[in-house]
MARKEKOL-260282 format. One line per 3 residues: number of its first residue (from 1); their letters; for each residue x, y, z of N, C-alpha, C, CB. Coordinates in steps of 0.02 Angstrom, whole numbers. Glycine has a CB too. Layout:
<rs>
NUM> a> X/Y/Z/X/Y/Z/X/Y/Z/X/Y/Z; ...
</rs>
This chain:
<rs>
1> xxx> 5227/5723/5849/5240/5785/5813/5177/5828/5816/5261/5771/5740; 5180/5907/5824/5137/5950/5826/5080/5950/5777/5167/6000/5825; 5034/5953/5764/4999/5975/5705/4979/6069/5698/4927/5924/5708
4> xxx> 5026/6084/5639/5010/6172/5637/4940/6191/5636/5039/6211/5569; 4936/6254/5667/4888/6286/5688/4822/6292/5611/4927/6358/5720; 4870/6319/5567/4822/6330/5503/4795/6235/5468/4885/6388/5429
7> xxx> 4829/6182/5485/4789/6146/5465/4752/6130/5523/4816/6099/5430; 4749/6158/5591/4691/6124/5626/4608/6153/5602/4705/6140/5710; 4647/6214/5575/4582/6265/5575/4522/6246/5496/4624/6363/5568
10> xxx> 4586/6189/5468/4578/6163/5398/4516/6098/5410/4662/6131/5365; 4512/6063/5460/4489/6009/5502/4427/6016/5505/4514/6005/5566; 4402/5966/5480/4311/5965/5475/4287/5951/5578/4274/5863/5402
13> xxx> 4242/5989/5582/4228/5975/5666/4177/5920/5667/4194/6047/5712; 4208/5895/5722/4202/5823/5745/4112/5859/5767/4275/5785/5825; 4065/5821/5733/3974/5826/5802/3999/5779/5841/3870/5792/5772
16> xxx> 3967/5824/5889/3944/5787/5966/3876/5779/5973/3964/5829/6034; 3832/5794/5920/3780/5781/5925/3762/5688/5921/3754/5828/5876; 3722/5663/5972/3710/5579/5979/3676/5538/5927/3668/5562/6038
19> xxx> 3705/5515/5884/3672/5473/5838/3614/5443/5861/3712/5424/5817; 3574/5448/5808/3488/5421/5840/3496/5351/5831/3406/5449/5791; 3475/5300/5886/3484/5236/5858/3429/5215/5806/3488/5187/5914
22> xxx> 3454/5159/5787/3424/5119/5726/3361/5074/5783/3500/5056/5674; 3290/5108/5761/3244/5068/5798/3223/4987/5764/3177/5117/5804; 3214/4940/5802/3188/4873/5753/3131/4869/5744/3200/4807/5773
25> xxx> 3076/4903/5786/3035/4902/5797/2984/4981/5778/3049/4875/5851; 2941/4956/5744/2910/5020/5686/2845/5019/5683/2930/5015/5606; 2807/5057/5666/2763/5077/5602/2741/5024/5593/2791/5104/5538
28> xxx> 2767/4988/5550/2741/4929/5497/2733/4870/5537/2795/4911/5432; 2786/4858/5607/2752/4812/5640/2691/4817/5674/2785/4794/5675; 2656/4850/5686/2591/4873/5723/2558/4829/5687/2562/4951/5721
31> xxx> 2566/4849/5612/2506/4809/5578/2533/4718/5575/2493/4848/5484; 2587/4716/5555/2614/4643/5593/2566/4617/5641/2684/4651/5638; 2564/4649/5722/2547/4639/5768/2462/4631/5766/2579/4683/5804
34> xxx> 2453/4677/5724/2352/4662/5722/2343/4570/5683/2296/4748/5636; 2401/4567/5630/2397/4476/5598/2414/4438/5657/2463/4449/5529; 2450/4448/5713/2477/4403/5769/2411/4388/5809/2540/4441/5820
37> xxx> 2388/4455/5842/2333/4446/5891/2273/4410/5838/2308/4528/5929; 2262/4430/5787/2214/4399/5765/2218/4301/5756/2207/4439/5700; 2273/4301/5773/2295/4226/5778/2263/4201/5861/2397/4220/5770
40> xxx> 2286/4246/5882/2293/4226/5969/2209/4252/6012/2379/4289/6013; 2182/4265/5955/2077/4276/5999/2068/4213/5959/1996/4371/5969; 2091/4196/5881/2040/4168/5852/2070/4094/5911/2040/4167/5751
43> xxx> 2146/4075/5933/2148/4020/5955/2111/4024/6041/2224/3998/5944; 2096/4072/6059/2067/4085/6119/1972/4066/6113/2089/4170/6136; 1970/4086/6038/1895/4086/6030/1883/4002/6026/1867/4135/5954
46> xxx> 1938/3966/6008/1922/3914/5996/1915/3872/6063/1964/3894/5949; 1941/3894/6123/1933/3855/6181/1855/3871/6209/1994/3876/6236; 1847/3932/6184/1774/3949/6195/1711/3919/6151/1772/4021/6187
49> xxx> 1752/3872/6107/1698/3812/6079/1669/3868/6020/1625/3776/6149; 1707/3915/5995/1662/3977/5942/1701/3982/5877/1660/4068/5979; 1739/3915/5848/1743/3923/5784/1744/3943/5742/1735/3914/5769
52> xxx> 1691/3976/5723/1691/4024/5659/1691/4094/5693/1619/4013/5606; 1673/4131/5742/1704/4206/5768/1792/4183/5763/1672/4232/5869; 1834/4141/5764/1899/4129/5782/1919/4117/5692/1910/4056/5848
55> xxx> 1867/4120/5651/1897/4120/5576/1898/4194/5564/1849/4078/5514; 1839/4220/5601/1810/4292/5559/1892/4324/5596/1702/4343/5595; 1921/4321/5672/1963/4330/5705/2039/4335/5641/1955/4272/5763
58> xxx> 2043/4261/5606/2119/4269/5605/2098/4311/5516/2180/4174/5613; 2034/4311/5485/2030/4349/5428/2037/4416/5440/1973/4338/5395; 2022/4437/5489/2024/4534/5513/2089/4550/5502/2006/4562/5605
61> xxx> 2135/4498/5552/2209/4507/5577/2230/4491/5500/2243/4448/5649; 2238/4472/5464/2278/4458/5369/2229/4510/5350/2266/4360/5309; 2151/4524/5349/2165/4601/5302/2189/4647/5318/2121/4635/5280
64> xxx> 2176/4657/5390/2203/4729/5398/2266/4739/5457/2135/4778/5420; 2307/4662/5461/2379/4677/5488/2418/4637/5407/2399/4627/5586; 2413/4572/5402/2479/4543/5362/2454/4562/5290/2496/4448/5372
67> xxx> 2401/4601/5258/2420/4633/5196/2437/4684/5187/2387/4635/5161; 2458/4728/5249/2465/4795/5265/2533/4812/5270/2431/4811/5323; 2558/4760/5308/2629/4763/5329/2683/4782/5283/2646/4703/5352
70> xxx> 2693/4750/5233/2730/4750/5182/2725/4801/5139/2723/4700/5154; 2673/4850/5128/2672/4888/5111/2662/4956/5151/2646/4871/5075; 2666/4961/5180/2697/4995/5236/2766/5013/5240/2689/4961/5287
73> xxx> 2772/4955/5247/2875/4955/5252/2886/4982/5200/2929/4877/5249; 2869/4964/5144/2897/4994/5082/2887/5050/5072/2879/4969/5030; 2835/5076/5083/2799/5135/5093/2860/5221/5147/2718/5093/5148
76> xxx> 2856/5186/5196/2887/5229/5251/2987/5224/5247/2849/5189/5337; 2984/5163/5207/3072/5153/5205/3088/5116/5244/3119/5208/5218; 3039/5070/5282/3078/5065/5352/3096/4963/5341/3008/5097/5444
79> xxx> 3111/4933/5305/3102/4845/5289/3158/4840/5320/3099/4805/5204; 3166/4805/5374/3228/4759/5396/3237/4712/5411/3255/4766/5430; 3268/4670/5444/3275/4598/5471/3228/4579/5528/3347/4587/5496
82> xxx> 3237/4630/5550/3153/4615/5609/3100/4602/5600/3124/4658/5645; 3075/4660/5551/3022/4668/5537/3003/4589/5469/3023/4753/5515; 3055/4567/5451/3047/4506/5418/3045/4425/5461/3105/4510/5370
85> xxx> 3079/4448/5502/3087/4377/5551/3020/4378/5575/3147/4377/5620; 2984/4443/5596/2927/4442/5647/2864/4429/5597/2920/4520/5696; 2869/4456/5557/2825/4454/5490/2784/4354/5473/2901/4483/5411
88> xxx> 2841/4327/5494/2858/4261/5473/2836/4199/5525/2936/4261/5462; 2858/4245/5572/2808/4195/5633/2757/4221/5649/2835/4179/5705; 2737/4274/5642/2670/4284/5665/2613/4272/5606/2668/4357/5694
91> xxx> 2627/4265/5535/2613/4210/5482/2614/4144/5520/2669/4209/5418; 2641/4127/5532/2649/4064/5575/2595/4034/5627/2707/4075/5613; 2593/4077/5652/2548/4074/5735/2473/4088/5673/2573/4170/5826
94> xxx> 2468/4155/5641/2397/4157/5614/2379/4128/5573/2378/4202/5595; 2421/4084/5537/2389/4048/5467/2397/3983/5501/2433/4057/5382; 2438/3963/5500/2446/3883/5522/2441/3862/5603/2523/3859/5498
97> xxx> 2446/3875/5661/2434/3862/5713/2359/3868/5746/2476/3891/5736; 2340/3953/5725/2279/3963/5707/2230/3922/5662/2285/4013/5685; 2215/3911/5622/2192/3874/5589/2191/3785/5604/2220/3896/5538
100> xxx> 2242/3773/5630/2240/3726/5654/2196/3694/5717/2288/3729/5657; 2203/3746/5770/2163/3756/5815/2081/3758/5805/2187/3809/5837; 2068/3761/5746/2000/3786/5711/1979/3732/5682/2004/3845/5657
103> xxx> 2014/3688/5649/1994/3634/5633/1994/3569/5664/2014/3632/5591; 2036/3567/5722/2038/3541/5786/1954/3556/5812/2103/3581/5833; 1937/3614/5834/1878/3635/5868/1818/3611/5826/1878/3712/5879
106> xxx> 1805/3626/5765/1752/3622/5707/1733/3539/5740/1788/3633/5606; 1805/3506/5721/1776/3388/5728/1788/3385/5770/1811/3308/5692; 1798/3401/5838/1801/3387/5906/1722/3400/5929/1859/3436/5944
109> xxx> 1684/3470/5890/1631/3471/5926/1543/3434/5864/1633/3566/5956; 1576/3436/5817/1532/3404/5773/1502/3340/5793/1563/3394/5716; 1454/3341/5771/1409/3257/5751/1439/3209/5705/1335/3267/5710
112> xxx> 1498/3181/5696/1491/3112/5674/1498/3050/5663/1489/3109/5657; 1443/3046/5721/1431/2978/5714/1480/2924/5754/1433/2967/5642; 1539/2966/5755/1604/2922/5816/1586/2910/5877/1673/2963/5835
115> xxx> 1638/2878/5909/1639/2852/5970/1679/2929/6016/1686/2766/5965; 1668/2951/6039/1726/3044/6076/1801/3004/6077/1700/3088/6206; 1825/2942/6082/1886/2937/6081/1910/2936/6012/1904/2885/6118
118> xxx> 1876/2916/5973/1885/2919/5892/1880/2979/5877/1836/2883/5847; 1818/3034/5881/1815/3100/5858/1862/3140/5888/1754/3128/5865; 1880/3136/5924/1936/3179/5943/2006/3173/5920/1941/3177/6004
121> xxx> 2030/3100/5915/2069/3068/5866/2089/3098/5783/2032/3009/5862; 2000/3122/5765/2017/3137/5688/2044/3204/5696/1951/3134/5631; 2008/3224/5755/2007/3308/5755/2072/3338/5771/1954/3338/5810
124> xxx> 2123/3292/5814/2196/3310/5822/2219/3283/5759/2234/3279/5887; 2195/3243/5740/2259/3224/5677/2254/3270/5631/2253/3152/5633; 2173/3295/5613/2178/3357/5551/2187/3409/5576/2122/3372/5507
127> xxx> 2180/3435/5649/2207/3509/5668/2291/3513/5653/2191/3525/5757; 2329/3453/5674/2380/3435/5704/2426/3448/5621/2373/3352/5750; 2381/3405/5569/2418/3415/5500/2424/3468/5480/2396/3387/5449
130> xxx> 2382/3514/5496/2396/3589/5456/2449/3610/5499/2328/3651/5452; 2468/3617/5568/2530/3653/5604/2597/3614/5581/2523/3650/5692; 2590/3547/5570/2657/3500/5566/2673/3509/5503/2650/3420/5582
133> xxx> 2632/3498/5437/2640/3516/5360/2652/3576/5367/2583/3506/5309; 2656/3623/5385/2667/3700/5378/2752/3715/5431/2579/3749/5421; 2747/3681/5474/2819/3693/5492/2878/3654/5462/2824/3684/5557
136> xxx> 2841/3600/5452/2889/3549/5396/2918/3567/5342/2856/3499/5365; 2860/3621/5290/2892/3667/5229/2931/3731/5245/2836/3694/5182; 2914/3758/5305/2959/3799/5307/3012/3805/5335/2942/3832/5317
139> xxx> 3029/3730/5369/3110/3706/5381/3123/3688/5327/3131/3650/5430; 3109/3665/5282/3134/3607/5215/3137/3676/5163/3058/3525/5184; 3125/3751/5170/3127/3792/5112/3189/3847/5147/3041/3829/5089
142> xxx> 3193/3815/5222/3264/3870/5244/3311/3825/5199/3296/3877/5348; 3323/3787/5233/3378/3717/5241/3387/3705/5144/3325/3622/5298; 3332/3710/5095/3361/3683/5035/3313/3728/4995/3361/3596/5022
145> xxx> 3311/3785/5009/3292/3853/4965/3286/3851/4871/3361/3910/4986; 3232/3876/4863/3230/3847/4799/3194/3919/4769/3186/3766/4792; 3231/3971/4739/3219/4043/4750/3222/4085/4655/3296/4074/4815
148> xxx> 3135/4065/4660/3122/4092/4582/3062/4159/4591/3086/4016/4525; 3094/4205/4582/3046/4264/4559/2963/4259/4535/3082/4292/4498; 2926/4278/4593/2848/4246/4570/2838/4186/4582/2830/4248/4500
151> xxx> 2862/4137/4609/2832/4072/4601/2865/4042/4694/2871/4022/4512; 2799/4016/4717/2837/3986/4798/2810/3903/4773/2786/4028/4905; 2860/3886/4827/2886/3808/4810/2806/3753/4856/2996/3791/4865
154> xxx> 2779/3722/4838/2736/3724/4876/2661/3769/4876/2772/3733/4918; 2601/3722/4891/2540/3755/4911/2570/3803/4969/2478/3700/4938; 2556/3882/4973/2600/3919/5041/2558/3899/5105/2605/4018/5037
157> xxx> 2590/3904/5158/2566/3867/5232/2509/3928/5221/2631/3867/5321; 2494/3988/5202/2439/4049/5225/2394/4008/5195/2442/4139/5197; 2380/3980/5123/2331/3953/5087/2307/3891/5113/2350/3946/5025
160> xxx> 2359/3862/5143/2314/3791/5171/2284/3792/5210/2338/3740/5190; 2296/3839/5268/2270/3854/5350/2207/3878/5316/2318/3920/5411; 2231/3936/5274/2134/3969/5227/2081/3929/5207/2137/4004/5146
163> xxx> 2124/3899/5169/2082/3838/5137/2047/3790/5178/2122/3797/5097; 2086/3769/5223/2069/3718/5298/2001/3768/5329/2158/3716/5375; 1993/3825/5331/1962/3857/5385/1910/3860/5349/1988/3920/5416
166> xxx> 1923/3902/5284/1853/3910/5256/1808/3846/5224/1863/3960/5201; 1821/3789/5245/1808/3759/5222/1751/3709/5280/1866/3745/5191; 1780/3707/5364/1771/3681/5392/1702/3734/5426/1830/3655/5415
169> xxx> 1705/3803/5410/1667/3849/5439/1627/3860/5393/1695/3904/5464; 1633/3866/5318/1584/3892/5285/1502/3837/5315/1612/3889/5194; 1447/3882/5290/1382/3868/5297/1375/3803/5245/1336/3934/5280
172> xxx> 1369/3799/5191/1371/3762/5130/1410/3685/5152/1415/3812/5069; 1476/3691/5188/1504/3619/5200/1454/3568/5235/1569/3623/5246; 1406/3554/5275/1398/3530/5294/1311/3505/5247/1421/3553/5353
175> xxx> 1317/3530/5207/1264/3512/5151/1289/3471/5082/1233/3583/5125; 1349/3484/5042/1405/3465/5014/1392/3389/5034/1473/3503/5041; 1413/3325/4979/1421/3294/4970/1462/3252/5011/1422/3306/4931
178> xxx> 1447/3223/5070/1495/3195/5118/1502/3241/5174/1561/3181/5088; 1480/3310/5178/1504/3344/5222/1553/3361/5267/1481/3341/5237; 1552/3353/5334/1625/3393/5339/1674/3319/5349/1630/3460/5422
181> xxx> 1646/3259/5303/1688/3206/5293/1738/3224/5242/1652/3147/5276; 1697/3273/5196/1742/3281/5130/1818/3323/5150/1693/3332/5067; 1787/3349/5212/1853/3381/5250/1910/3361/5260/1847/3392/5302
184> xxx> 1893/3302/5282/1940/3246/5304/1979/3222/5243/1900/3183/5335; 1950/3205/5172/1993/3219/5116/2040/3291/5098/1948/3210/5065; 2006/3344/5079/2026/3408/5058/2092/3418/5095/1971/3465/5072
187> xxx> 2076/3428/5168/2128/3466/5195/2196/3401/5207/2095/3510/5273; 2199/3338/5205/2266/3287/5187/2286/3296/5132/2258/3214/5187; 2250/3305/5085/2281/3326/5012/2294/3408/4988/2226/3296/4958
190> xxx> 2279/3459/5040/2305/3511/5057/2384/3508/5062/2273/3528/5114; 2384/3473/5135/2435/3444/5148/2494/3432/5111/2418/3404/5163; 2477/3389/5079/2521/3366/5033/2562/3408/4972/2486/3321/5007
193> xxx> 2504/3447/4952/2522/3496/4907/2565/3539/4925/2476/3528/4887; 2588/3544/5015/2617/3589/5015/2671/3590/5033/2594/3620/5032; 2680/3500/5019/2748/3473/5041/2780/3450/4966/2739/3402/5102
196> xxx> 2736/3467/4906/2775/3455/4853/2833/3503/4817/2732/3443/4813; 2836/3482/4780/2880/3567/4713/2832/3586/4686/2943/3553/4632; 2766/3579/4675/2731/3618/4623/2736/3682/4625/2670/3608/4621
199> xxx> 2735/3712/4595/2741/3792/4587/2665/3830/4596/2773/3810/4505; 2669/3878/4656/2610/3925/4660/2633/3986/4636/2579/3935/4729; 2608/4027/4590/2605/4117/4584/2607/4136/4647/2534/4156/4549
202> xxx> 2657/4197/4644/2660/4245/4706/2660/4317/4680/2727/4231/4752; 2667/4342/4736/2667/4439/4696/2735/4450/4693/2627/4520/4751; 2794/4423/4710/2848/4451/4713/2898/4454/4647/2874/4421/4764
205> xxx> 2851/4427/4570/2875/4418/4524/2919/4476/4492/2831/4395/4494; 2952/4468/4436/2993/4535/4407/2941/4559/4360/3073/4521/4364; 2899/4542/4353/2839/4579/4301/2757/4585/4326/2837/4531/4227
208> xxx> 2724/4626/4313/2656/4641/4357/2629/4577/4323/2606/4725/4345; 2552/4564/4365/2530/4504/4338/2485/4495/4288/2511/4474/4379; 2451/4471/4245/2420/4484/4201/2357/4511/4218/2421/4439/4167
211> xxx> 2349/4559/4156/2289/4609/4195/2199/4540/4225/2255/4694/4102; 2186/4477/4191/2142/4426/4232/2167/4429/4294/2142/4350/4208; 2217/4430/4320/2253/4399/4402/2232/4440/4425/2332/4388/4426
214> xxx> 2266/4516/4433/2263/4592/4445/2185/4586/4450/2298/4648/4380; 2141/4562/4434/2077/4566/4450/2014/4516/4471/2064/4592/4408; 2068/4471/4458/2030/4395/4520/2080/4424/4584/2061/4271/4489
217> xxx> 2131/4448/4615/2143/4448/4674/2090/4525/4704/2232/4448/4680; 2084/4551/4643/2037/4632/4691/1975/4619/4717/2013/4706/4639; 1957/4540/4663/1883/4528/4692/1875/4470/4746/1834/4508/4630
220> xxx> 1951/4448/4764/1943/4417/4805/1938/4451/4872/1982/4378/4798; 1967/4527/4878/1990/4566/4933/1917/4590/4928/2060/4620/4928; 1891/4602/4873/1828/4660/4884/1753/4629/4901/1817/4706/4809
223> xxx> 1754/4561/4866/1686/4508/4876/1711/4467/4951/1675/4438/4792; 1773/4446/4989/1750/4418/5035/1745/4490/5104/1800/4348/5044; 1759/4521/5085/1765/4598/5131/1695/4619/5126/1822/4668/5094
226> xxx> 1658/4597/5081/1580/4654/5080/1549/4593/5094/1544/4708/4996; 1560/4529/5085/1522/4465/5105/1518/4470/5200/1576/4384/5071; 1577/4463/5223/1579/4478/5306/1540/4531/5326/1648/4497/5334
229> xxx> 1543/4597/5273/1497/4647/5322/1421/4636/5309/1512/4732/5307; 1384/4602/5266/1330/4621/5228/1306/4559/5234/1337/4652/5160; 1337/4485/5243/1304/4421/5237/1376/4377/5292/1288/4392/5133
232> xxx> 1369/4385/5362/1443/4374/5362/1413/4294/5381/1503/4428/5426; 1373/4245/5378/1368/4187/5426/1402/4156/5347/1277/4156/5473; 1407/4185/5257/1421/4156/5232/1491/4173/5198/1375/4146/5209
235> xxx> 1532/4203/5233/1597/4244/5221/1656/4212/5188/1622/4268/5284; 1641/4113/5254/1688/4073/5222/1676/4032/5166/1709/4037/5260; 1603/4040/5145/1571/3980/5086/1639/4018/5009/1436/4000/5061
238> xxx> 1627/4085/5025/1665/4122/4974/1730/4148/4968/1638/4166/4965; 1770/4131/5032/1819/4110/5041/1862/4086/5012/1813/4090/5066; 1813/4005/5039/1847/3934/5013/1833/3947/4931/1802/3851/5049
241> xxx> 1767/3978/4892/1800/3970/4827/1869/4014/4799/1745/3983/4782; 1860/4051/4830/1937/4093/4807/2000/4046/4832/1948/4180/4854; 1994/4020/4879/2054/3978/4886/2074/3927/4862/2062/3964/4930
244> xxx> 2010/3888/4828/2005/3835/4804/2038/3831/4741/1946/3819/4805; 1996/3902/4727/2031/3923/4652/2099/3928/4637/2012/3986/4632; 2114/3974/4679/2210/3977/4688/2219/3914/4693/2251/4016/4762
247> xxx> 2218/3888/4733/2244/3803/4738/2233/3767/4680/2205/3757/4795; 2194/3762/4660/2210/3697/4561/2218/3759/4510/2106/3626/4514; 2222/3813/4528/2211/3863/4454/2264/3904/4449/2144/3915/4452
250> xxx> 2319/3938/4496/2368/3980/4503/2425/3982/4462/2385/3976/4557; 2432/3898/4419/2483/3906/4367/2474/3938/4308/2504/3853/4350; 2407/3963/4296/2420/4005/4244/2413/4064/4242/2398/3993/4203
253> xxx> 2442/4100/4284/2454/4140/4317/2549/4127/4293/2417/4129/4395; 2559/4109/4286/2653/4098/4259/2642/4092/4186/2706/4011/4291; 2707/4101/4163/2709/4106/4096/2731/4049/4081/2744/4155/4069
256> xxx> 2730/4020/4040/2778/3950/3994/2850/3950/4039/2803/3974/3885; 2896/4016/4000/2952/4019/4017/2967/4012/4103/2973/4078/3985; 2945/4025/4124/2932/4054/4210/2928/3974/4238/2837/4113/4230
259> xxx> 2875/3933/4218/2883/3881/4232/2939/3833/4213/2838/3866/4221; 2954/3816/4164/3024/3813/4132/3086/3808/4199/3035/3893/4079; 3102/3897/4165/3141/3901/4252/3126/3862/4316/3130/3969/4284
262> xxx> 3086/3879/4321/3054/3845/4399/3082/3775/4392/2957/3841/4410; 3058/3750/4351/3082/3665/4321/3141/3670/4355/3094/3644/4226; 3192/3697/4305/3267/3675/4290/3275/3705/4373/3321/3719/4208
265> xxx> 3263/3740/4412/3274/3774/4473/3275/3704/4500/3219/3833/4503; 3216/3663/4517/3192/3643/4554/3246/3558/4574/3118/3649/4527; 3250/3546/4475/3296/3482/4467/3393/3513/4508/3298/3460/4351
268> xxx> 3398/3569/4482/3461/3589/4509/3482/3591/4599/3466/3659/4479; 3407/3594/4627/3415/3612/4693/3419/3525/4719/3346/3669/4725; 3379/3489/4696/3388/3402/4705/3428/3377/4697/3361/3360/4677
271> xxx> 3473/3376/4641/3529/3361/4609/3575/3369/4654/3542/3393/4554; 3595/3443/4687/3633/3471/4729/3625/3421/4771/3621/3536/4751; 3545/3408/4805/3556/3359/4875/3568/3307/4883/3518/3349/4910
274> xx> 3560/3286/4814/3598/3210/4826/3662/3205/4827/3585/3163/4778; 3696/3277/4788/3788/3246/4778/3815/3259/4862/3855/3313/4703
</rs>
């Protein structure tokens, strides 16, 4: 049947103008990409036997690509599935593979006291634990997700690789009580922490953080940032205390109630796996 003339003229006109596609790729990954490469010199620096340039490496790439990113996105409008998937491995490659590589290099080339088939031995097993503990939690947090506002399940894989690095590079470790033996403790019980439920503070909570937090994290950004430019051979001694700190100190940083939740979260998500 015809359609009359006066309702064609009634008819909203069709554009022919070409829809712009939807790009995946943005802005906010650039700075992504500065946390990736900073993964991929510091593991390059490490074949070059240069350890601590390959810490100062993956610290450049997290200040000024993976703390950037996210606010960015938020910033410009642009957060999508890409920019989260990519976000996530290249966290991956710079905190934990990286780092790994670093602590691999540190007891492979150190003094102690081993036989080279033994020292190399320790030095894969503790490079080897920070990449395997870090991919281990983040299959075990797809697969049985345990999803509370402010609080991640686990020491996070970024803090252990940190903690591992600044620890094995700072100036001060090898004066320390046991030296970079004590290493060989710290970073297995890193480990571990980050294969438990304990609850770490995160920023993604529903309420800002208490104004103490809000200003132990500015002085962590602002004292190890002016430490690298101004004293950098001791960048990681101060580092590792900020990380250290987060690591036994970050629960109070949660509230009573907050933990609570987290609790009952945590028993509900177990419960589930056994039925």
């Amino acid at each position: 049947m015809s359609v009359p003339a006066s309702n064609l003229s009634d008819a909203p006109a069709l554009s022919t103008k070409p829809r712009r596609p939807v790009r995946m790729f943005g802005i906010k990954d650039i700075f992504t990409t500065i946390n990736a490469m900073g993964g991929v010199i510091a593991i390059c620096l490490c074949i070059d036997h240069r350890p601590f340039w390959a810490g100062v490496s993956m610290l450049l790439g997290y200040f000024f690509g993976d703390a950037l990113d996210g606010w960015v996105a938020r910033k410009l409008g642009t957060s999508n599935d890409f920019g989260a998937e990519y976000d996530t491995i290249a966290d991956h490659l710079s905190h934990c593979i990286a780092p790994g590589a670093i602590v691999f290099t540190v007891y492979r080339d150190a003094d102690l006291g081993l036989v080279p088939w033994a020292q190399w031995g320790l030095a894969c097993a503790l490079g080897g634990a920070i990449m395997v503990t870090a991919s281990i939690r983040h299959a075990r947090n797809i697969v049985r997700p345990i999803s509370v506002k402010g609080v991640w399940v686990g020491l996070p894989r970024t803090v252990l690789g940190f903690l591992a690095v600044a620890y094995v590079d700072s100036q001060l470790a090898p004066h320390a009580i046991g030296g970079l033996w004590l290493g060989v403790v710290i970073i297995p019980l890193a480990c571990v922490a980050a294969l438990t439920y304990w609850p770490f503070a995160n920023h993604h909570g529903l309420r800002s953080h208490f104004g103490f937090v809000r200003v132990l994290i500015a002085l962590t950004f602002t004292t190890t940032l002016a430490v690298l430019v101004l004293y950098p051979a001791f960048v990681f001694d101060v580092f590792f205390f900020w990380m250290f700190g987060y690591s036994v100190g970050s629960w109070i940083a949660l509230t009573p109630e907050e933990r609570a939740l987290y609790r009952a979260a945590v028993k509900t998500a177990l419960a589930e796996a056994k039925s």
